[in-house]
N, C-alpha and C positions, 0 to 999 in steps of 0.2 A: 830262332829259326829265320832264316831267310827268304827274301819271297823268292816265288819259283819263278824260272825264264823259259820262256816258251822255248822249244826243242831248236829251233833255228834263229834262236836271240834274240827276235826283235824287240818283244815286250817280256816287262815284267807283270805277272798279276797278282793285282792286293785285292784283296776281301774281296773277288772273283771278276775284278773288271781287270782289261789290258791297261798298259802304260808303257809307252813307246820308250825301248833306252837309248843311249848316247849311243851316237856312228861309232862303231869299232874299227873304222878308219882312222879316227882323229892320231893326232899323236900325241902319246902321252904326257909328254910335258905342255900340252896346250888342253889337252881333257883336264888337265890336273889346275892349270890358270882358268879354265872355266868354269869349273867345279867351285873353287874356291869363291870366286866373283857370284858365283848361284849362292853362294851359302853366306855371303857378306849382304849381297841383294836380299838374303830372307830377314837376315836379321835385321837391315835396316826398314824394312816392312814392319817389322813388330816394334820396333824402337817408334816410328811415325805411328800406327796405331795406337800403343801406347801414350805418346804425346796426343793425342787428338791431331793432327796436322797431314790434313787432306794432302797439302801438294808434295810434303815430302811421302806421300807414302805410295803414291801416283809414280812421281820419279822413281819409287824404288820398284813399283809394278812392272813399268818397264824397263829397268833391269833384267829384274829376273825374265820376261819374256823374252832379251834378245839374248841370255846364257843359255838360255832353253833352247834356241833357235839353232845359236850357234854349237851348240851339243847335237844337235838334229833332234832332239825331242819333242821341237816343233816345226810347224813350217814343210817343205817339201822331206818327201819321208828319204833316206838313205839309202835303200837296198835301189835294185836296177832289174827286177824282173816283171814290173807289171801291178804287183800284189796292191790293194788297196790298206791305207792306214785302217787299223780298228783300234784305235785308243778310243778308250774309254766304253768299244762296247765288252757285254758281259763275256767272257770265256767261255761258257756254254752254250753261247749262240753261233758262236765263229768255227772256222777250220779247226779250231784247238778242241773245241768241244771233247770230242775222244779221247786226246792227251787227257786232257785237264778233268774229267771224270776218273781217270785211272789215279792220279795222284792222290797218296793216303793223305784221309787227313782234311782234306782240302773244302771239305761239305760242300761240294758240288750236287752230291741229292738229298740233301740240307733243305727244304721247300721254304723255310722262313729267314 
């Protein structure tokens, strides 16, 4: 199953928090070169952790934060109407709240 996308796509939510996705402005063939670089940047995080080696894994931190950036996943948010970023708050506290209670499945009145 996939995680669900809020009705107006900004975020996806996992295990009930938001997660801001990429501008669906980008263009695809430079989503597709950023994605890549996100997912080279993870691996060489684990490769440096795995090594024990602080600085390469630092360099690869920032990496991955400026693929993230340059995705709009962080940094100033990509829509143009005002709305405030909620990554990382719960689902159930935001404007979604409603949405996000109707979705099966989803144990939103789940207490634990």
């Amino acid at each position: 199953m996939t995680d669900p996308v809020t009705p107006d796509g900004r975020y996806l939510v996992v295990r009930g928090r938001l997660w801001r996705r990429s501008d669906p402005g980008l263009d695809p063939a430079e989503r597709e070169r950023l994605v890549a670089e996100l997912m080279a940047a993870r691996r060489a995080k684990g490769a440096a952790l795995r090594a024990g080696d602080e600085e390469a894994r630092e360099a690869a931190r920032r990496r991955v934060d400026a693929a993230k950036h340059a995705l709009g996943e962080r940094g100033p948010v990509w829509w143009d109407d005002g709305a405030p970023d909620l990554t990382r708050h719960l689902a159930r506290t935001t404007p979604y709240a409603a949405w996000f209670a109707e979705l099966e499945g989803d144990g939103a009145d789940d207490p634990g």
